[in-house]
C-alpha positions as a Markdown table, in Angstrom:
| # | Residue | x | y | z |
|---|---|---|---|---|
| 1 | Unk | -207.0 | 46.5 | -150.7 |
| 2 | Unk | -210.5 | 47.0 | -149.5 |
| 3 | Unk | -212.9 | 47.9 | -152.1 |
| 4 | Unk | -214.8 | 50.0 | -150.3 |
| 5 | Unk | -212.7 | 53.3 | -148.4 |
| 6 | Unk | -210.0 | 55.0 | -150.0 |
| 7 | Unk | -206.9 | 53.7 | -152.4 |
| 8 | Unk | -204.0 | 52.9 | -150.0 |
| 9 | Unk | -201.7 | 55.9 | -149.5 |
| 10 | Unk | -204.4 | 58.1 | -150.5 |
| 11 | Unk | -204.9 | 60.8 | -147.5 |
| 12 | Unk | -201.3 | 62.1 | -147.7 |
| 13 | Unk | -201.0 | 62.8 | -151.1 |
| 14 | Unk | -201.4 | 66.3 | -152.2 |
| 15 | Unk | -204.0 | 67.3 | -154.0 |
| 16 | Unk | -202.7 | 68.3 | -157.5 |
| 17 | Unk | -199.0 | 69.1 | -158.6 |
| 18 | Unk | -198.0 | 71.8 | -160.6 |
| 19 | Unk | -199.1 | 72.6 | -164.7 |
| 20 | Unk | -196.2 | 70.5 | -166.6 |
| 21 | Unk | -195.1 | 71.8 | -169.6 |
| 22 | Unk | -198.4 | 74.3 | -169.5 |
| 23 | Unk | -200.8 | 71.4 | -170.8 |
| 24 | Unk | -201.0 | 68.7 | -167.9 |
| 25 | Unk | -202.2 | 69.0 | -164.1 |
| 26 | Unk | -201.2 | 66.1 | -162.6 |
| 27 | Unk | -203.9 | 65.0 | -159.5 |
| 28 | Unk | -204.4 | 62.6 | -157.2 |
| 29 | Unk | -207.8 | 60.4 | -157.7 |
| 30 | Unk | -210.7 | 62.3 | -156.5 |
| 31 | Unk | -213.3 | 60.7 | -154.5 |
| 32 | Unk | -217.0 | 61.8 | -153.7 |
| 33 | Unk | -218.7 | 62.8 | -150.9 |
| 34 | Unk | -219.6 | 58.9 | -150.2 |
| 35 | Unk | -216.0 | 58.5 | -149.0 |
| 36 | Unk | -216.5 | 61.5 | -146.7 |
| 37 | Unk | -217.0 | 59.1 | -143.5 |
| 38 | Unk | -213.8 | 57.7 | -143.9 |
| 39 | Unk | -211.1 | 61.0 | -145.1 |
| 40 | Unk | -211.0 | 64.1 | -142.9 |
| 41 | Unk | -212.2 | 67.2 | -144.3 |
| 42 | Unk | -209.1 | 68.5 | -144.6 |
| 43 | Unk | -207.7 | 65.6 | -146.5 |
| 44 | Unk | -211.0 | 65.1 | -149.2 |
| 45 | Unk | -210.8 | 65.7 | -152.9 |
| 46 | Unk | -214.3 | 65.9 | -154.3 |
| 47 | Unk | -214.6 | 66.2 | -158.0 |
| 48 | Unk | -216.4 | 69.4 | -156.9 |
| 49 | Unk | -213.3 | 71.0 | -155.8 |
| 50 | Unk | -211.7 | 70.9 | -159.1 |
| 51 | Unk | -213.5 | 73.8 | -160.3 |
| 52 | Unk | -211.7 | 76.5 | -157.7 |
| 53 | Unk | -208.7 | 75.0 | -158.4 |
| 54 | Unk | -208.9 | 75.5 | -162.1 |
| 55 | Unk | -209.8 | 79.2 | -161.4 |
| 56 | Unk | -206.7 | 79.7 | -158.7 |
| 57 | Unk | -204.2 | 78.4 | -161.8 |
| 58 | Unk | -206.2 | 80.3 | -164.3 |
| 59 | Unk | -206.6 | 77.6 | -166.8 |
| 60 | Unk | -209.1 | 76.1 | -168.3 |
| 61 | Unk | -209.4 | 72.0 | -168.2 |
| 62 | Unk | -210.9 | 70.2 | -171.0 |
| 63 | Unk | -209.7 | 66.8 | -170.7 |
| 64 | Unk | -209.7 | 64.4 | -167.7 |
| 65 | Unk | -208.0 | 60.9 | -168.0 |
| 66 | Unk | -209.0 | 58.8 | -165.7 |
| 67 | Unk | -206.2 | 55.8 | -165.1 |
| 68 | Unk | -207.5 | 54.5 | -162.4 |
| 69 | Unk | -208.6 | 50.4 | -162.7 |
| 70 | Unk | -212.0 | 51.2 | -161.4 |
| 71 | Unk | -215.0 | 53.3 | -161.7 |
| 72 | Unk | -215.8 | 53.4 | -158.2 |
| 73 | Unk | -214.2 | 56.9 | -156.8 |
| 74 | Unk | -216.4 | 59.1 | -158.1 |
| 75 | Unk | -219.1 | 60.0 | -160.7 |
| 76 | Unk | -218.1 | 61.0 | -163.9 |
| 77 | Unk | -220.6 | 62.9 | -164.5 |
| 78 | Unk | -219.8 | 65.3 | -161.9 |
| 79 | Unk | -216.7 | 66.3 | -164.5 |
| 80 | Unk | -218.8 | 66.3 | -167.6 |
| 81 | Unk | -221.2 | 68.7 | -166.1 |
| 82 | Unk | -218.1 | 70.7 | -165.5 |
| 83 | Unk | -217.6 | 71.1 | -169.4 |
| 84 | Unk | -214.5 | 68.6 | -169.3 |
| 85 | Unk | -214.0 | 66.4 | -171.6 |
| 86 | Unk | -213.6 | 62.4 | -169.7 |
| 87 | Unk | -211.9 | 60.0 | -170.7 |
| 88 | Unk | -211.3 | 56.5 | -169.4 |
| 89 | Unk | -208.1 | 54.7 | -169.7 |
| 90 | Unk | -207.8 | 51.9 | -167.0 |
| 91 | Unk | -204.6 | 51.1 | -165.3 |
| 92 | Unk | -203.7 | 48.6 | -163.4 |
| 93 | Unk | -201.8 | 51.1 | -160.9 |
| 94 | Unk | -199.5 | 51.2 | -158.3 |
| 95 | Unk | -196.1 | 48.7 | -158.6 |
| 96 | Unk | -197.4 | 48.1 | -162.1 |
| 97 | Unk | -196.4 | 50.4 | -165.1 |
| 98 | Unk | -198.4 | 50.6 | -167.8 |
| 99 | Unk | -198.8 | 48.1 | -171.0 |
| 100 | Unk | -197.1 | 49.3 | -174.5 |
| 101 | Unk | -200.9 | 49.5 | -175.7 |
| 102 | Unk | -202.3 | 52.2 | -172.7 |
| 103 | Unk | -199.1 | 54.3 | -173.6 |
| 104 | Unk | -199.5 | 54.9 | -177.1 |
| 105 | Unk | -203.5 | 55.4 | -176.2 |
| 106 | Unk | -202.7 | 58.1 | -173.9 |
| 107 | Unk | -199.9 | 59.9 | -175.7 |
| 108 | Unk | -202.3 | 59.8 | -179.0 |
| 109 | Unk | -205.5 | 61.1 | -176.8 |
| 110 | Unk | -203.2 | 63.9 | -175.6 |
| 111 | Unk | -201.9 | 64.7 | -179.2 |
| 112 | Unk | -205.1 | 65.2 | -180.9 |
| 113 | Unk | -206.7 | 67.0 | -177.8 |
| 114 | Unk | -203.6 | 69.6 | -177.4 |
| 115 | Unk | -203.6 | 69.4 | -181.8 |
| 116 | Unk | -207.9 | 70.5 | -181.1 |
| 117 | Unk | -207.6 | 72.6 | -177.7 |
| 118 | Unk | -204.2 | 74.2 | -177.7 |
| 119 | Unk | -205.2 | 77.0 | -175.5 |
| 120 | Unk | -206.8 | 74.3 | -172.8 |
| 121 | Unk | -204.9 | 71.7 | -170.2 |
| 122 | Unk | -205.4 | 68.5 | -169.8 |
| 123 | Unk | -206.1 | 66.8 | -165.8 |
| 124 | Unk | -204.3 | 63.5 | -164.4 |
């Protein structure tokens, strides 16, 4: 995989799923304008978009986990200044499921977030 355009499989993937269970919004891995030379327009996903779709589902995000293995996608700090919580729990990703350990990590963040926000959804 080259480290520098887009994950493999990437451009055809939608955008975001569904709310499941009213408290996750599955996503594919957003990635900023520095990718924008290599994804058609209609195919980007900027961490910039998030925001309209939050408002079109009428929800309110205020935790991201990030699983991806890397942090070179996009700039956290464009979620923060969104008021979402971020959180980074590295993966190793595709053809590879996920250790024991990052399970239990990412079923306890989810508890005590949904136990703290139970009005608010949490992005994947």
């Amino acid at each position: 995989m080259s480290h520098t355009g887009p994950p493999p499989r990437w451009r055809n993937c939608p955008r975001r799923g569904q709310p499941v269970a009213g408290k996750f919004l599955p996503m594919k891995t957003m990635l900023g304008p520095r990718y924008d030379d290599q994804v058609p327009e209609e195919n980007r996903f900027h961490p910039g978009m998030l925001s309209n779709f939050l408002k079109s589902l009428k929800v309110k995000m205020g935790l991201l986990v990030d699983l991806t293995n890397t942090t070179r996608f996009y700039d956290r700090n464009d979620i923060e200044k969104e008021g979402i919580k971020y959180m980074k729990l590295p993966c190793r990703g595709h053809g590879e499921s996920p250790s024991t350990e990052t399970t239990t990590s990412f079923i306890n963040i989810c508890e005590r977030f949904i136990e703290k926000n139970p009005t608010e959804i949490i992005g994947k």
